[in-house]
C-alpha positions in Angstrom: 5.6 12.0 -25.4 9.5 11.2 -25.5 10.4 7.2 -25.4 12.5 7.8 -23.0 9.4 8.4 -20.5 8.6 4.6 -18.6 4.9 3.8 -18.6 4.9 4.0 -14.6 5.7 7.6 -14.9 3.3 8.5 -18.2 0.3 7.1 -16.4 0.5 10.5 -14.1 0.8 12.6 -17.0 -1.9 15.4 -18.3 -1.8 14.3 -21.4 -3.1 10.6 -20.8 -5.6 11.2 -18.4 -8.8 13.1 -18.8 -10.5 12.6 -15.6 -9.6 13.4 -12.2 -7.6 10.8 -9.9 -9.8 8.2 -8.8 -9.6 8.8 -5.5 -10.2 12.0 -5.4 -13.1 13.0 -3.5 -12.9 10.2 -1.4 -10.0 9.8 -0.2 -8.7 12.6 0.0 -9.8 16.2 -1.1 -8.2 18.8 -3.8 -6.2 20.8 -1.3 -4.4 17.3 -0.2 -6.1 16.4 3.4 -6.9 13.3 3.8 -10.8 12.4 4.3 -12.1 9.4 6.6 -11.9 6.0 4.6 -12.6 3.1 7.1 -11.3 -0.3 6.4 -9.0 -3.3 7.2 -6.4 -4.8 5.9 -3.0 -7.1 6.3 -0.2 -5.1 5.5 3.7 -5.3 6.7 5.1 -2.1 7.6 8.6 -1.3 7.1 11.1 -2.1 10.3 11.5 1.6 12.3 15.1 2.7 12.2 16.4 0.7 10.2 18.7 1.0 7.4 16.4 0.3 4.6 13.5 2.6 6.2 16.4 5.2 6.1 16.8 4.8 2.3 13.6 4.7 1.7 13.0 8.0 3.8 15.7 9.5 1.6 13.5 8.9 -1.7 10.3 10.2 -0.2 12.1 13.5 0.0 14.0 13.7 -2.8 10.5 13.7 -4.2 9.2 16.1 -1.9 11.8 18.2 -3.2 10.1 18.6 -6.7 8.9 21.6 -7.2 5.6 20.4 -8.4 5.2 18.1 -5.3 2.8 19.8 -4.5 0.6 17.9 -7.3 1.3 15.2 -5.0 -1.1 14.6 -0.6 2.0 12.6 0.9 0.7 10.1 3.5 3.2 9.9 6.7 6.4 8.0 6.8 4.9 6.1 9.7 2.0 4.7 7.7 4.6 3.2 5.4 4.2 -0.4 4.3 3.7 -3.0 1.8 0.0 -4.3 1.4 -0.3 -8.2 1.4 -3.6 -8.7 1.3 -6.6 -6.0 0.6 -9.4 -6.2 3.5 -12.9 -4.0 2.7 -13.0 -0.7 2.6 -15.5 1.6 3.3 -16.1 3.0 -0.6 -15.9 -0.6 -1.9 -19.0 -2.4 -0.6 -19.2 -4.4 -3.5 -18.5 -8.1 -5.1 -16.2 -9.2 -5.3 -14.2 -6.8 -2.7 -16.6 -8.1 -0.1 -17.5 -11.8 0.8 -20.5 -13.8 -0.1 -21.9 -14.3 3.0 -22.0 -10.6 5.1 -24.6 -8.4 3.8 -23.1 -5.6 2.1 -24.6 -2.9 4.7 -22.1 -4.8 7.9 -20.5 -1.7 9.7 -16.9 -1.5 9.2 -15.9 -2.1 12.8 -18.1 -5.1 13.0 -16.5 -6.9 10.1 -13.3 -5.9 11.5 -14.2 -7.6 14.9 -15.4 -10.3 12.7 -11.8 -11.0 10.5 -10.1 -10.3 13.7 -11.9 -13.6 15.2 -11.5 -15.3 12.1 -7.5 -14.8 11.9 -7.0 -15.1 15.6 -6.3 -19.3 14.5 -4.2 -18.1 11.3 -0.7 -19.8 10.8 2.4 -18.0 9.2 3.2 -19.0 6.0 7.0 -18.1 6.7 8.6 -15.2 6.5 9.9 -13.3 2.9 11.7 -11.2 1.8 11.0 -8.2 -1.0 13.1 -5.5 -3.4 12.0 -2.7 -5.1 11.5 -3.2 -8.9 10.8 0.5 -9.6 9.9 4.1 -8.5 7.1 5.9 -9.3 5.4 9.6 -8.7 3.6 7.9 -6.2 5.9 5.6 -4.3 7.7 2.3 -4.7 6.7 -1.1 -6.7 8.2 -3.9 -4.9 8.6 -8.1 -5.7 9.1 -10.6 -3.8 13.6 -10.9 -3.6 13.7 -14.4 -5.2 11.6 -16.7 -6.8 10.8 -18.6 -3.4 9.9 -15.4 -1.9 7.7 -14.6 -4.8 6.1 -18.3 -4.1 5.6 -17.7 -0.4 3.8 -14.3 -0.8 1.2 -16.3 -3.1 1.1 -18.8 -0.4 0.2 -15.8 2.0 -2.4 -14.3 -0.5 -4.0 -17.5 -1.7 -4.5 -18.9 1.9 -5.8 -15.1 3.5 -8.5 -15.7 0.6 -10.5 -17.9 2.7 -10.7 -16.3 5.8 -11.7 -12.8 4.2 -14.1 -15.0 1.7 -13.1 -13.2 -1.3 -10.8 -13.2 -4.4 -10.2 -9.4 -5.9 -9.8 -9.8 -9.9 -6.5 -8.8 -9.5 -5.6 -11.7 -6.9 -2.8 -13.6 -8.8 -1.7 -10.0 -10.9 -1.7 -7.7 -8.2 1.4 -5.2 -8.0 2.7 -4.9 -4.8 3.7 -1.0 -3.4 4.6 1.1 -0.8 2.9 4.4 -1.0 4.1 7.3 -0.5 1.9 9.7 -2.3 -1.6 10.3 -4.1 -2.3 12.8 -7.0 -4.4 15.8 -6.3 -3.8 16.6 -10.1 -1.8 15.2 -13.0 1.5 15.9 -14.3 2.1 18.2 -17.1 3.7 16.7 -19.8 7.0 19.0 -19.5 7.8 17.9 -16.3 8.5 14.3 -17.1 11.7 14.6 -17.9 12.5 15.9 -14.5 10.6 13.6 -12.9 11.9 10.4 -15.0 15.7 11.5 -14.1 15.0 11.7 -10.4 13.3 8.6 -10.4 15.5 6.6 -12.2 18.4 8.2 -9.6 16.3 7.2 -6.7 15.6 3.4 -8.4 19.6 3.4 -9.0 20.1 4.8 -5.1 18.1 2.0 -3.7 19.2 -1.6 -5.6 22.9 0.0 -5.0 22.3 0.8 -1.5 19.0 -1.3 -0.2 18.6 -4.4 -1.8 16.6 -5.8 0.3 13.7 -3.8 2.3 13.7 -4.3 5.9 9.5 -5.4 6.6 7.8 -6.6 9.6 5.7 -9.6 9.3 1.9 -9.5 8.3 -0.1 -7.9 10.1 -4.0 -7.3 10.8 -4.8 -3.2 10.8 -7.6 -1.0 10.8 -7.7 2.2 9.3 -10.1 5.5 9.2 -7.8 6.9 6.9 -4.7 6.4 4.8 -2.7 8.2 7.6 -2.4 5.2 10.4 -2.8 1.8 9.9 -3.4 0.4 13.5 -2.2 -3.2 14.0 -4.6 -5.5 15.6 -3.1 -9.1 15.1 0.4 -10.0 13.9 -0.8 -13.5 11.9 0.5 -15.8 13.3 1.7 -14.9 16.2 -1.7 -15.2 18.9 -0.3 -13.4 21.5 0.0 -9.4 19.3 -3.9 -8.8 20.0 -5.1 -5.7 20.0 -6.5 -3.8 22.9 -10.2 -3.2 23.9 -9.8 0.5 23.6 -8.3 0.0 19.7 -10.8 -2.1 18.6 -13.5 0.5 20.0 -12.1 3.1 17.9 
């Protein structure tokens, strides 16, 4: 495989992988529709009509143009958004994705009712700021815009910990995204060129043009599926509740 290929882009290739994606089957199925998932977790969606949303719009499509796209299930540009903190999931009932104290059988809905009553008293941390660092088949890997913001974003993980009563292995490593995709199946190997040139365009297109991405501030959501995240509780901010009718869902 050329040099010239980034690791973010081999790891989608035919060539390194020998298995189907990970997800598949469970997540979604091999003819790209998306399959019911239930879970929770705090995410902060990017800010509607704004410039930066715009940009990253622009990406997504350039992608979608591929002609091999279709290798690719693309979730909605409304379920776009940066995940702060992972909540439970219903294909993860495990430790240490779950906490120590709620058997591992709870109903989704219930320990959603139950973190929504534990974060109602949750205090912001402050608000940050994040870039992109690098584009991907799948979507965007993003940082914190400084150093400071880096440091509050590990304030906001490290102090979520306690309420959700769990650390993921990956706590203090994990890569921030915004999806945009999923593989239904991998890459072949003399497409990559292609797809490293378009990428690189489309990193190169958005520090020029975005540096900064426009995001709204942690929030709560439930999901069935990796289509909608529905908001529940803006942390924070006591009064963004969700309804009766959403919680019933």
């Amino acid at each position: 495989m050329s040099q010239s290929i980034k690791p973010s882009l081999a790891r989608y290739a035919a060539s390194t992988n020998f298995d189907i994606p990970r997800h598949l089957g469970t997540r979604y199925d091999v003819i790209g529709t998306f399959l019911p998932e239930p879970g929770n977790t705090v995410v902060c969606h990017l800010v509607d009509g704004s410039a930066s949303e715009r940009a990253v719009i622009e990406v997504r499509d350039r992608m979608l143009s591929m002609p091999d796209s279709g290798k690719l299930t693309f979730t909605p540009v409304s379920s776009l958004h940066m995940t702060l903190f992972q909540g439970i999931i219903e294909y993860r009932r495990a430790l240490p994705y779950w906490p120590l104290d709620i058997p591992l059988n709870t109903g989704i809905h219930e320990m959603t009712r139950l973190y929504l009553d534990r974060l109602r008293q949750f205090e912001s941390l402050g608000s940050f700021r994040i870039k992109v660092i690098d584009v991907t088949p799948v979507g965007l890997t993003v940082s914190g815009a400084t150093s400071e913001d880096e440091a509050v974003i590990k304030k906001w993980r490290d102090a979520l910990a306690v309420p959700f009563g769990y650390r993921h292995p990956d706590h203090d490593a994990y890569v921030f995204h915004i999806t945009f995709a999923y593989p239904v199946e991998w890459l072949t190997d003399d497409r990559l060129p292609a797809w490293q040139k378009l990428l690189d365009e489309c990193l190169l297109y958005l520090v020029r043009t975005t540096p900064i991405i426009e995001i709204h501030p942690p929030a709560f959501c439930s999901f069935t599926d990796m289509n909608h995240f529905e908001e529940l509780l803006v942390l924070g901010n006591k009064h963004h509740l969700a309804s009766a009718s959403s919680m019933a869902k």
